[in-house]
C-alpha positions as CSV (number, residue, x, y, z in Angstrom):
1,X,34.4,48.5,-3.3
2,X,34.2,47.3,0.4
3,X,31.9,44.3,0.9
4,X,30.7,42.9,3.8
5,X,32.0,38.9,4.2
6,X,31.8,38.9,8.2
7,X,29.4,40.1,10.2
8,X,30.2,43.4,12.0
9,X,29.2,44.1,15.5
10,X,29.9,48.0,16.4
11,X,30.4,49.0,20.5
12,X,31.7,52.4,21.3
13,X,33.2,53.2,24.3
14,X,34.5,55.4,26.7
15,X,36.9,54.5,29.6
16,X,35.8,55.2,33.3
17,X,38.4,57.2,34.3
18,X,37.9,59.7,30.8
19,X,34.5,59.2,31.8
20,X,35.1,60.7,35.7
21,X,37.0,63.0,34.6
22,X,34.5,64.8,32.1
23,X,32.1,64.4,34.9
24,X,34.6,66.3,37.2
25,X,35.1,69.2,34.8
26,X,30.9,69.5,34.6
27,X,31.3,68.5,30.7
28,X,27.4,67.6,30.3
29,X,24.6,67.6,27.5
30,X,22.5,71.0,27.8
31,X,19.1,70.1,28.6
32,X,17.8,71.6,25.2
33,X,20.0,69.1,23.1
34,X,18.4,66.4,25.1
35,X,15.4,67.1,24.5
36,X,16.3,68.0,20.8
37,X,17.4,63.8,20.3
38,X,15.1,62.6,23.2
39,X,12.6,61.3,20.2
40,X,15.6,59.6,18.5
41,X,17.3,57.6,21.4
42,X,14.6,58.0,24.3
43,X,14.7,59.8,27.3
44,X,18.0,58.6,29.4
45,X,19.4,56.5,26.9
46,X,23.0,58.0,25.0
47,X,23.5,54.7,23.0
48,X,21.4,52.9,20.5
49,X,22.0,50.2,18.1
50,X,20.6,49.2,14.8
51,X,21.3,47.2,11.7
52,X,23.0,48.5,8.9
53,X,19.8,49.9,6.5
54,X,18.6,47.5,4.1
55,X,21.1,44.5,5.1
56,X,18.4,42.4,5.0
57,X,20.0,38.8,3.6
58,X,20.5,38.2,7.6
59,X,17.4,38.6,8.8
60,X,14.5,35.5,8.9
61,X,10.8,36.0,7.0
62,X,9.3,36.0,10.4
63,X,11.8,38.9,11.5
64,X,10.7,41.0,8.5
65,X,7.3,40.2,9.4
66,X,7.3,41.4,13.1
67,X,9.2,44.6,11.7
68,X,6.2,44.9,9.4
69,X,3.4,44.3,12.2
70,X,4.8,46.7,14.4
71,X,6.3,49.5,11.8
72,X,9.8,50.0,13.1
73,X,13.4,48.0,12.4
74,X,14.4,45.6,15.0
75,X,18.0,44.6,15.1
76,X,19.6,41.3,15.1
77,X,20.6,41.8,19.2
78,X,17.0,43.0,19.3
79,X,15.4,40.3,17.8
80,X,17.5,37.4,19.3
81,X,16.9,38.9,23.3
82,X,13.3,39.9,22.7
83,X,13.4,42.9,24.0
84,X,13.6,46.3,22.5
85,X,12.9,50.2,23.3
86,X,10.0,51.5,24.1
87,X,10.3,56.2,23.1
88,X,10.7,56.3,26.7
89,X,14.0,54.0,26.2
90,X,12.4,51.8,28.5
91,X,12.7,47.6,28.1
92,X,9.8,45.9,26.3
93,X,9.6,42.6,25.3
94,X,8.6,42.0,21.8
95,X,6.4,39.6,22.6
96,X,4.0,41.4,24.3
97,X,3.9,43.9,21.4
98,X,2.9,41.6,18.7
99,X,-0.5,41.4,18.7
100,X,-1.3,39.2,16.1
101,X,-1.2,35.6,17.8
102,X,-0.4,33.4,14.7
103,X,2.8,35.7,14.0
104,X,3.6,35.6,18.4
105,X,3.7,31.9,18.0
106,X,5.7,32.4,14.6
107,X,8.2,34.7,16.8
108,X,8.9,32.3,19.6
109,X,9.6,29.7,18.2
110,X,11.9,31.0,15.4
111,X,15.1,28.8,14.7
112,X,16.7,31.7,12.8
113,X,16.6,33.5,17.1
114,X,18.1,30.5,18.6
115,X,20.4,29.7,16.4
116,X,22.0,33.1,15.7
117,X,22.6,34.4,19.5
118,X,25.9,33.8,19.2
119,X,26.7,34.9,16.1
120,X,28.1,38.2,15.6
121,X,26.0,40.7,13.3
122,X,26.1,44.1,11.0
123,X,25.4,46.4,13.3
124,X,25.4,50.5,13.8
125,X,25.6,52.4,16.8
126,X,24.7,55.8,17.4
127,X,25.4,57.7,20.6
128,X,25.5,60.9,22.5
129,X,26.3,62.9,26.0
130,X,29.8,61.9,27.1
131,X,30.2,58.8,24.9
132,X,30.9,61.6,22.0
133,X,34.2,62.4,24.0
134,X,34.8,58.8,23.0
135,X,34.9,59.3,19.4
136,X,38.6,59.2,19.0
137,X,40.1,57.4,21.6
138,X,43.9,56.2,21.6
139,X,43.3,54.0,25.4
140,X,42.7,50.5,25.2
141,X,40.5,48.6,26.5
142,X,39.5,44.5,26.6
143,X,37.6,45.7,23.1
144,X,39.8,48.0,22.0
145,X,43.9,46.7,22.8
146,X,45.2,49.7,20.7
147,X,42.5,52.1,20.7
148,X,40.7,53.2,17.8
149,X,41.8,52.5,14.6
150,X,41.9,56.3,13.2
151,X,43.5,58.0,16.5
152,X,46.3,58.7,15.4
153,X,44.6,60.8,12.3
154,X,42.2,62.9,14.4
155,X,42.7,66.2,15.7
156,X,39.8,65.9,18.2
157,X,42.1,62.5,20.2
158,X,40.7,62.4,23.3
159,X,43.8,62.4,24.9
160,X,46.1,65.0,23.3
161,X,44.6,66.2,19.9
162,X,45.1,69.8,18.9
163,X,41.3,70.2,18.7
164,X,40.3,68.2,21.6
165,X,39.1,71.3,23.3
166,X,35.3,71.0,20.7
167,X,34.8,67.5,22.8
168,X,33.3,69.2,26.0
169,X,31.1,71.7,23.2
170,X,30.3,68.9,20.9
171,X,28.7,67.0,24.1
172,X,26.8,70.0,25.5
173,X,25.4,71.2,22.0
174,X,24.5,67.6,21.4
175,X,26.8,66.7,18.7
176,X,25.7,63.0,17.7
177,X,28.1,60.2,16.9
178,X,27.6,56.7,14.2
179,X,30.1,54.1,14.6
180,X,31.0,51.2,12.3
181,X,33.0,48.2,13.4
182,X,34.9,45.4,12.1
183,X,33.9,41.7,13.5
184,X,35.7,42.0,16.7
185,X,34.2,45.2,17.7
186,X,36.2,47.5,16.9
187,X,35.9,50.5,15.3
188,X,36.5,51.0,11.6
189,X,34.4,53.9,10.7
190,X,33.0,57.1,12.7
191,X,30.6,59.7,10.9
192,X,30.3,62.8,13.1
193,X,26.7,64.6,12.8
194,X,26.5,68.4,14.0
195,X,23.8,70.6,15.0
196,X,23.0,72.9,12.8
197,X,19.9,75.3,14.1
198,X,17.8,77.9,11.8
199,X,16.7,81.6,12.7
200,X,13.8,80.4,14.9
201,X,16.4,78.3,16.8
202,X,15.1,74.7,15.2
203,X,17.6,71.8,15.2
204,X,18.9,69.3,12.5
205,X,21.5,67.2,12.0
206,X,24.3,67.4,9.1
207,X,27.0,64.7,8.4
208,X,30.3,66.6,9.0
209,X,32.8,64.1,8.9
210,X,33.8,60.5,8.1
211,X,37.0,58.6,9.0
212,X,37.9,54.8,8.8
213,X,36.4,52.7,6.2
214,X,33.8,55.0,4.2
215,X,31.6,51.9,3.1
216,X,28.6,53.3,1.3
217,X,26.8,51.3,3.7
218,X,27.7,53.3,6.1
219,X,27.9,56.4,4.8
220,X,24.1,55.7,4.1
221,X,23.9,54.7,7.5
222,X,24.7,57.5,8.9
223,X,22.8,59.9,6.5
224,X,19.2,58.5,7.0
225,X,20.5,58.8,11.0
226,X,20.8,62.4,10.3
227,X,17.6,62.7,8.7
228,X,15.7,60.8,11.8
229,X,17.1,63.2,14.1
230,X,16.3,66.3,12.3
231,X,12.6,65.5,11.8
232,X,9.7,67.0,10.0
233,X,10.8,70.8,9.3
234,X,9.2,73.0,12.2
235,X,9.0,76.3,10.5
236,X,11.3,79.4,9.9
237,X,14.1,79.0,7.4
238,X,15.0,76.0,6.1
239,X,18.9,77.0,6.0
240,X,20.2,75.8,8.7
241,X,23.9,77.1,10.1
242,X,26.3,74.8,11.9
243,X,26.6,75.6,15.7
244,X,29.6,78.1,16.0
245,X,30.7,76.2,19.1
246,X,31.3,73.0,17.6
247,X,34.2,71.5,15.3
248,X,33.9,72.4,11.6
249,X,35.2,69.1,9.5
250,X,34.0,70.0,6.2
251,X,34.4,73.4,6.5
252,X,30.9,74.2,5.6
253,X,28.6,76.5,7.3
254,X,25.3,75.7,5.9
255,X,23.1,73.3,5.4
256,X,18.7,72.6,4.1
257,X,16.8,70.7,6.1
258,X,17.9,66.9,5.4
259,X,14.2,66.1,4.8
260,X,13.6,69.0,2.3
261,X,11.3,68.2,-0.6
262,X,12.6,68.6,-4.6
263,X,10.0,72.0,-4.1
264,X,12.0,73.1,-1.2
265,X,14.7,73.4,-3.0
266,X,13.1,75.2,-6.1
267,X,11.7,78.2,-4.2
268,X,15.5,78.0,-1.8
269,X,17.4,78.4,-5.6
270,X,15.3,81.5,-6.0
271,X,16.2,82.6,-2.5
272,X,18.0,86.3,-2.3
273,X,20.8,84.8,-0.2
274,X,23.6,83.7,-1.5
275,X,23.9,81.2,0.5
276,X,20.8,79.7,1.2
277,X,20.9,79.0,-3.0
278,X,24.4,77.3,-2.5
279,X,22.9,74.9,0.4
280,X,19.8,74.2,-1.8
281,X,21.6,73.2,-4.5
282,X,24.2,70.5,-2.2
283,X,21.2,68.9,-1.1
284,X,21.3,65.1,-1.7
285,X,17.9,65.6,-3.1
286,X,18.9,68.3,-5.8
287,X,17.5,66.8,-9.2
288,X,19.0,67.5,-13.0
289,X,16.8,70.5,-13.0
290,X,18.2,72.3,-9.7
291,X,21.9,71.5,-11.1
292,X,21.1,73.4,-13.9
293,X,19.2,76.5,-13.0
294,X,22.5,76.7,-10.3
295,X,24.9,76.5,-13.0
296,X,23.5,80.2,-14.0
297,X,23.4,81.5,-11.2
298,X,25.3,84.7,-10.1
299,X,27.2,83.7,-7.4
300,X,30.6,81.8,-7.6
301,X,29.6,79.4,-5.0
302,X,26.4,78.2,-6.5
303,X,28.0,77.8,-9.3
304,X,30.9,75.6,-8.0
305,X,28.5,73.7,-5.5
306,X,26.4,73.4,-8.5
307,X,28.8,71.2,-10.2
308,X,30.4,69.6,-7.4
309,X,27.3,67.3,-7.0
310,X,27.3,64.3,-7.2
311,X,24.1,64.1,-10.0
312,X,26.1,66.6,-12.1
313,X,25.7,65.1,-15.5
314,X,28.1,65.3,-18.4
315,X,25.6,67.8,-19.9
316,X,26.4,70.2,-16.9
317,X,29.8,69.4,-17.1
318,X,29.8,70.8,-20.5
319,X,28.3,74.0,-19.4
320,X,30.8,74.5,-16.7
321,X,33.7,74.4,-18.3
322,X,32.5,77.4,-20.3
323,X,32.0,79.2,-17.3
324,X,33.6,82.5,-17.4
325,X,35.6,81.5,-14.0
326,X,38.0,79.5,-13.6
327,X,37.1,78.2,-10.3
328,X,34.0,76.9,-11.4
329,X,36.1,74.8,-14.8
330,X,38.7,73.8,-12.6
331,X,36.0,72.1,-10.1
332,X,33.9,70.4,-13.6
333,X,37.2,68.2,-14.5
334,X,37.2,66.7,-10.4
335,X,33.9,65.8,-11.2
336,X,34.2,61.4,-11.6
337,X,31.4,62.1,-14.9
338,X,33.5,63.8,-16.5
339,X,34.6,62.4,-20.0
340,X,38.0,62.0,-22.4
341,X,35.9,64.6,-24.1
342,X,36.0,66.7,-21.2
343,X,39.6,66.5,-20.7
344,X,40.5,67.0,-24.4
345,X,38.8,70.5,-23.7
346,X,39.9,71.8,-20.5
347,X,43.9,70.8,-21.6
348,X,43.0,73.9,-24.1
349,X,42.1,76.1,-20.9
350,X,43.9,79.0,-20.9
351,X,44.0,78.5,-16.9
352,X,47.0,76.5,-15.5
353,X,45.1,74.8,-12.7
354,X,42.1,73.8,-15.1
355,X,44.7,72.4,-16.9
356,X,46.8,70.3,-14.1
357,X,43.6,69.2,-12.7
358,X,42.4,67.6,-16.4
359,X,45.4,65.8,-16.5
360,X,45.1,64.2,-12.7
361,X,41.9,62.7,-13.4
362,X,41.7,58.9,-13.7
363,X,39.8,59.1,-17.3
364,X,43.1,60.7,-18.8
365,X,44.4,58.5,-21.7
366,X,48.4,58.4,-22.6
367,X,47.3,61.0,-25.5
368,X,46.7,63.4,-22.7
369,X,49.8,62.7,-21.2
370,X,51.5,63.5,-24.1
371,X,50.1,66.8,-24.6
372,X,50.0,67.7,-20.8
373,X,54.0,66.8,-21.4
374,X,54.2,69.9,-23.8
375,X,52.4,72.1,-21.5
376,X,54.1,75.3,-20.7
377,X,53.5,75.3,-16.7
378,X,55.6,72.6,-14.9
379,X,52.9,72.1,-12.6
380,X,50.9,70.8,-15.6
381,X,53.9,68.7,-16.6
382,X,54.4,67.4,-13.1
383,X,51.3,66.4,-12.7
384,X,50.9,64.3,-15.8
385,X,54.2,62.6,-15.5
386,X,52.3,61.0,-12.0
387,X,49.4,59.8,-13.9
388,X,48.8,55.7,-13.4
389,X,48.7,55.5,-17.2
390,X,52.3,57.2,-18.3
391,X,54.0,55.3,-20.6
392,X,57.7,54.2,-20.5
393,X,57.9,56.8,-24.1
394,X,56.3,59.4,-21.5
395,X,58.9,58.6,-18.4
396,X,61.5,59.0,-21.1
397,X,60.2,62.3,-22.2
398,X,59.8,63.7,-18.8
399,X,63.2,62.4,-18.2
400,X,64.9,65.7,-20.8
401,X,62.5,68.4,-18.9
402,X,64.2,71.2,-17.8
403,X,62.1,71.2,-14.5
404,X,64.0,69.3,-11.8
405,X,60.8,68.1,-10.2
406,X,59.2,66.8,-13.3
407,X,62.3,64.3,-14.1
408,X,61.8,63.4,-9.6
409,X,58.4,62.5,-10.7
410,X,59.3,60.4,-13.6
411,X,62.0,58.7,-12.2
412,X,60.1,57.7,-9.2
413,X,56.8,56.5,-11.3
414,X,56.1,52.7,-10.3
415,X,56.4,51.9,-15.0
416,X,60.1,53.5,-14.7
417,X,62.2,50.5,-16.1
418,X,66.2,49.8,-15.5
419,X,67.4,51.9,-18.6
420,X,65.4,54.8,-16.9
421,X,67.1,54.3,-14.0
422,X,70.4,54.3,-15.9
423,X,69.4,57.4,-18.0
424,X,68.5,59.6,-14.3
425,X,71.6,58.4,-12.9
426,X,73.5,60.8,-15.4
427,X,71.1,64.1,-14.0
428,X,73.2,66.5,-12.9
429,X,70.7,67.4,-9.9
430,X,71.6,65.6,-7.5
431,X,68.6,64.7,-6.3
432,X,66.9,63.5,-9.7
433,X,70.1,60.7,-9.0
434,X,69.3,60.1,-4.9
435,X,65.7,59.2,-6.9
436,X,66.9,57.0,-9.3
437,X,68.7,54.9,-6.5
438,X,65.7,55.0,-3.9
439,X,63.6,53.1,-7.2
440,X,63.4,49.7,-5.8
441,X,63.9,48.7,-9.9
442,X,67.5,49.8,-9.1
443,X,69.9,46.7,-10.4
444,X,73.4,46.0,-8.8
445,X,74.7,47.8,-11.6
446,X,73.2,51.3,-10.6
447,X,74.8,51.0,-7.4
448,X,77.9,50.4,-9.1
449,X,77.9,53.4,-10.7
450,X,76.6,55.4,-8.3
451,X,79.6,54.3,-5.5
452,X,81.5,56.6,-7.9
453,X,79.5,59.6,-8.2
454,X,81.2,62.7,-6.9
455,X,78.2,63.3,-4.4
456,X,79.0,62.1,-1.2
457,X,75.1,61.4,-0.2
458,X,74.5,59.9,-3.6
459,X,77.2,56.9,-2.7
460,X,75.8,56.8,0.9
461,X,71.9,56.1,-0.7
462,X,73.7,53.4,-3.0
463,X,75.3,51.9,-0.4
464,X,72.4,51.7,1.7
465,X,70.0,49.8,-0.9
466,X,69.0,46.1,-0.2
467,X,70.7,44.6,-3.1
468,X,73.7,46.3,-2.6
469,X,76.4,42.8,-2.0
470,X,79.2,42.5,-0.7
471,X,81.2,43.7,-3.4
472,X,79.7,46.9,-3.2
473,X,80.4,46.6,0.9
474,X,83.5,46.2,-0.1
475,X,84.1,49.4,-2.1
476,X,82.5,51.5,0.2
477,X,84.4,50.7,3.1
478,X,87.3,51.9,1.1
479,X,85.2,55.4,0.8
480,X,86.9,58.8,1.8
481,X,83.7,59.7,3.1
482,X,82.7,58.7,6.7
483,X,79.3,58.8,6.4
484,X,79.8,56.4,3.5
485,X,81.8,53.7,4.9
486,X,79.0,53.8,8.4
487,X,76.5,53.0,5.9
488,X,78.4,50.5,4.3
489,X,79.1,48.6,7.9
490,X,75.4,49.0,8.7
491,X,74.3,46.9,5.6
492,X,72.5,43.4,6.3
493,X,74.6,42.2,3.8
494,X,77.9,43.1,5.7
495,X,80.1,40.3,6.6
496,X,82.0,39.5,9.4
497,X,85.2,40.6,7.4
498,X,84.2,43.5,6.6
499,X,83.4,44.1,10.6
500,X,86.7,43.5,11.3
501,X,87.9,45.5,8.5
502,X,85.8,48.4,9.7
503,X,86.6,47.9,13.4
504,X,90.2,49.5,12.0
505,X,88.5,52.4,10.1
506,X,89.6,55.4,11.7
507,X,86.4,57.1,12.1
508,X,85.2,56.3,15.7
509,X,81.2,56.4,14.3
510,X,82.4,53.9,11.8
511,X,84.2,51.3,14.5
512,X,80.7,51.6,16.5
513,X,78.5,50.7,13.5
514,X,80.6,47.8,13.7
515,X,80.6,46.5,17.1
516,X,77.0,47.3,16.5
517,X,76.6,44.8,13.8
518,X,74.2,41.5,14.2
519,X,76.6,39.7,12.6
520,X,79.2,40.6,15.4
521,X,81.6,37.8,16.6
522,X,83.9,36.9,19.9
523,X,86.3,38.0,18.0
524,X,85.1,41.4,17.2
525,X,84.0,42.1,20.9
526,X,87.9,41.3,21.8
527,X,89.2,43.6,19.2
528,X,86.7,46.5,20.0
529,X,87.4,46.1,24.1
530,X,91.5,47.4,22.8
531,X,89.6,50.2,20.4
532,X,91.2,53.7,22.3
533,X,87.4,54.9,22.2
534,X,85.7,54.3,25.8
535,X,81.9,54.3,23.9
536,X,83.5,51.6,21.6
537,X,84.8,49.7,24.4
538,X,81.5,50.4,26.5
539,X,79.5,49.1,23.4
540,X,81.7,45.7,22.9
541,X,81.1,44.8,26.4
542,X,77.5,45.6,26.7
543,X,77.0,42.6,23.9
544,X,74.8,39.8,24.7
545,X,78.0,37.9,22.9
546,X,79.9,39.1,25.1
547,X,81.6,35.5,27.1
548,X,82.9,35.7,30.6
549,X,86.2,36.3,29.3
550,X,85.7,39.3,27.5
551,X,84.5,40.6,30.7
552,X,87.6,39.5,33.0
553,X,89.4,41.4,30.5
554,X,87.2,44.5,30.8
555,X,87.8,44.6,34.3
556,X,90.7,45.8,33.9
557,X,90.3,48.8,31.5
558,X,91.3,52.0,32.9
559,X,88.3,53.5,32.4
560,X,85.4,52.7,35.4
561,X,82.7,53.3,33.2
562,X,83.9,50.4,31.0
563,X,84.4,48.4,34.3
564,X,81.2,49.0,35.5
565,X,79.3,47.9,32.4
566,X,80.9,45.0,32.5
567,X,79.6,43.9,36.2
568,X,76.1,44.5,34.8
569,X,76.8,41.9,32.0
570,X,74.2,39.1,33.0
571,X,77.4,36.7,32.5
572,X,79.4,38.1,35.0
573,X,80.6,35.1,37.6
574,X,81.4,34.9,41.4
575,X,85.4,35.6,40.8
576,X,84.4,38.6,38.3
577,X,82.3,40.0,41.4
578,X,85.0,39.3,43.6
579,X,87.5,41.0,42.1
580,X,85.0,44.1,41.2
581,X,84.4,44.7,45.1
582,X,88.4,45.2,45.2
583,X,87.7,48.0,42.8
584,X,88.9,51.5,43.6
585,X,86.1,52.7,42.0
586,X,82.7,52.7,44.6
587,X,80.7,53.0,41.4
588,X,82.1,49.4,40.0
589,X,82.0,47.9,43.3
590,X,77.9,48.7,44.3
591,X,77.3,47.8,41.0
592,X,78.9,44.0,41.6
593,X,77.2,43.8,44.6
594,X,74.0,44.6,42.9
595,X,74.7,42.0,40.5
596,X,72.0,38.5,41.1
597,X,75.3,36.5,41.1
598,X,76.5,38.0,44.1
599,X,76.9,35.7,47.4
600,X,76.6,36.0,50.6
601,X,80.3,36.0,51.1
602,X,80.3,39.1,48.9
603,X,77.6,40.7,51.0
604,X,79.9,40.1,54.1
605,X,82.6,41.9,52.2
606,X,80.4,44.7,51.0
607,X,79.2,45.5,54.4
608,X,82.5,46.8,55.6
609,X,83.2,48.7,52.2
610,X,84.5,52.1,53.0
611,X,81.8,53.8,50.9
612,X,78.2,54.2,52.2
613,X,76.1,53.5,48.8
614,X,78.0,50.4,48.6
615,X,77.0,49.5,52.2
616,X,73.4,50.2,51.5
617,X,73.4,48.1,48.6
618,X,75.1,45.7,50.2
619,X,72.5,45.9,53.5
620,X,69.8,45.9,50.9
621,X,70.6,42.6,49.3
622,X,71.3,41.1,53.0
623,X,67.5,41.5,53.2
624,X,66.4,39.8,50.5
């Protein structure tokens, strides 16, 4: 479970220039949604912030008080400026509100006000308009250097998400926005609340999405926010559909009224409609009772949104999984209630997906691996052999399957041990073995063994494991395989020997791994500037190793590209330049007169150059 050591203070943002440009395309709140949250954030105002419901350990006796004298929650930021809100979203001071004088007096001269200004607190934020656009915004700001923290996991990015196109609908139809942030402001949680509106066009609010850091806290948060902006329920039906314009996270179309009563949702369960019974019965508020008059009801979905709540007991859990559909048992053993009891059960299901999903759920004990291990579906069997609790007997077992992706699955399980390893590396699949090797449990002697598979890629995934030495370097240099001995030169563990031994390799990929190599010497760069491959030759002399010799001598390779690099080599001297403006190649001689070493001797020289880029150049650096 998250806990909160720090204080977090939460600020959402948009940048100006996103912010222009929705204001340039006419992307606006509709006056009807405003008006709709007006009583929540106060006419004109699109952001509000408040403290994290019931984190009260922060908060002084005379705080609680004044929140008690005037019957509403002041926040830290609040309470340290003395000035608040007024419905109107207008500044008050708190002062002049409290009209008790003893607790004034109390108020004013609290230490706890003074002495936490500067000290950053728990905070929510809630917002609307524009600042929705904001909710998943990769640009950085002072705040926010990288953006925000889920970006890169949101289809509605601001910037380039495949859903972006709901922003400007989600900000008309007054889609509302909580944020959660860490104690340097920035966001680690966003809960996305949608409009939902009832037959006589009334307005509530539904928690659609989280992403980030799903703290209770803020989870609860952004419920009870919800259930402030949807109200008292102002008549018609108390099903409530989602907006059609607006993104659909959850995938769910209906909701009650947040603020329903337990008898709201007795006389909705007796409802003719499908699916006014299946929103009744996912309300928070559902009790024992509601579960269970659900559980017989008629409709599929009742049923399964029966036992998919939360308050689902292991008594309904028993009833579900004698339901006579599958989908309703398969959706009882997700349920975190149910029991070893449960499992035992649904293993006997005559279902295959009841079955696999028994076995994935964290309450499975080794027993139930072992019989999910005799299962007759492989999915059943695949799925048990991932299960946190398998055994090295059940890794063993799974090992002999006859389905390829069961003995994947064992191999790769984080309890497989060294003889496991040893066992997989015999598989004749192929890629039960590439497994085996990726296993960071994989000892030197596995890659031993596996440098003489037959399979080329299996001795190129040996080669390339961390403990791989130089022995095995070695070996695989010696590989008939190319791809092989370039994996073997790109090893950390390579030496400079085996650089120069792979600078003779007659693979040309191979001799530029090599040049490539940290570990590359003086040496090396002079042997790779004779290599009879120009990208080799380029390559050597494009080193930072490269000395001022190396690059006399490429000067004089035949090639001008090789030439030419080496004039842009931040070593290059007055005599190299020199002789690169005698170059028959216009290409090597603007590039040495480019070059910061250049004099003005050279610039006199480049001048009268027969070629008019290399004049140019020349004229340019004459200004400088």
């Amino acid at each position: 479970m998250h806990t909160f050591k720090e204080f977090v203070i939460l600020k959402e943002y948009i940048t100006p220039k996103q912010k222009d440009s929705a204001v340039e395309k006419g992307i606006e709140m509709s006056p009807k949604a405003r008006k709709d949250t007006d009583h929540f954030f106060g006419e004109g105002n699109d952001v509000k912030k408040e403290d994290i419901i019931n984190y009260e350990h922060d908060k002084s006796e005379i705080h609680k008080k004044v929140e008690s004298h005037l019957s509403r929650s002041l926040s830290h930021e609040e309470y340290t400026s003395g000035i608040t809100k007024d419905k109107y979203g207008r500044d008050v001071k708190i002062g002049r509100m409290i009209r008790d004088e003893n607790l004034r007096n109390e108020f004013a001269s609290d230490n706890a006000r003074s002495g936490s200004k500067s000290v950053k607190r728990p905070y929510m934020s809630v917002v609307r308009g524009v600042h929705v656009m904001g909710q998943t915004n990769p640009e950085p700001d002072d705040i926010h250097p990288t953006g925000h923290a889920w970006s890169d996991e949101s289809c509605k990015n601001i910037e380039d998400g495949f859903n972006n196109h709901y922003l400007k609908h989600e900000v008309k139809h007054g889609t509302v926005v909580v944020f959660g942030h860490d104690h340097d402001g920035k966001e680690i949680y966003r809960a996305t609340l949608q409009p939902h509106v009832n037959d006589q066009k009334h307005v509530v609010y539904g928690l659609d999405g989280q992403y980030g850091i799903k703290h209770p806290s803020f989870t609860k948060h952004a419920e009870d926010v919800a259930s402030r902006l949807s109200g008292e329920h102002k008549g018609g039906s108390l099903l409530y559909k989602k907006h059609p314009e607006v993104y659909n996270d959850t995938g769910s179309l209906n909701i009650m009224h947040p603020n329903a009563t337990p008898e709201h949702i007795s006389k909705a369960l007796n409802d003719k409609d499908p699916q006014v019974r299946e929103a009744a019965v996912e309300h928070p508020k559902a009790t024992s009772e509601h579960i269970s008059k659900a559980l017989n009801d008629e409709n599929l979905g009742v049923r399964c949104a029966a036992i998919g709540h939360p308050k689902a007991t292991t008594e309904h859990i028993d009833k579900a999984l004698n339901d006579k559909h599958e989908g309703v048992r398969h959706d009882a053993m997700r349920h975190p209630n149910a029991t070893p009891e449960h499992i035992d059960k649904a293993l006997k299901d005559e279902d295959w997906a009841v079955r696999r999903e028994a076995i994935a759920h964290p309450k499975a004990t080794p027993e139930h691996i072992s019989k999910a291990l005799d299962d007759e579906d492989y999915f059943v069997r695949r799925t048990a052999i991932l299960h946190s609790k398998a055994t090295s007997e059940h890794i063993n077992k799974a090992l002999n399957d006859e389905d390829w992706a069961v003995r994947r699955n064992a191999v790769g399980h984080p309890n497989v041990t060294p003889e496991h390893i040893s066992k997989a590396l015999n598989d004749e699949d192929s890629n039960i073995r590439q497994e085996a090797l990726r296993n960071p449990k994989a000892t030197s002697e596995h890659i031993s063994k596996a440098l003489n598979d037959e399979n080329a890629g299996i001795r190129e995934t040996a080669i390339g494991h961390p403990k791989a030495t130089s022995e095995h370097i070695n070996k695989a240099l010696n590989d008939k395989n190319e791809a092989v001995r370039e994996a073997a030169i790109e090893h950390p563990n390579a030496t400079p020997e085996h650089i120069s031994k792979a600078l003779d390799d007659e693979a040309s990929e191979v001799r530029r791994a090599a040049i490539e190599h940290p570990k590359v010497t003086s040496e090396h760069i002079n042997k790779a500037l004779n290599d009879k491959n120009v990208y080799i030759r380029l390559n050597a002399i494009a080193l930072p190793k490269a000395t001022p010799e190396h690059i006399s001598k490429a000067l004089d390779d035949e090639n001008y590209s090789v030439r030419r690099m080496a004039m842009l080599h931040p070593k290059a001297t007055s005599e190299h330049i020199s002789k690169a403006l005698n170059d028959k190649n216009e290409a090597v001689r603007e590039a040495a007169i480019e070059h910061p070493n250049a004099t003005p001797e050279h610039i006199s020289k480049a001048l009268k150059d027969r070629d008019g880029v290399v004049r140019s150049a020349a004229l340019f650096r004459s200004k400088k």
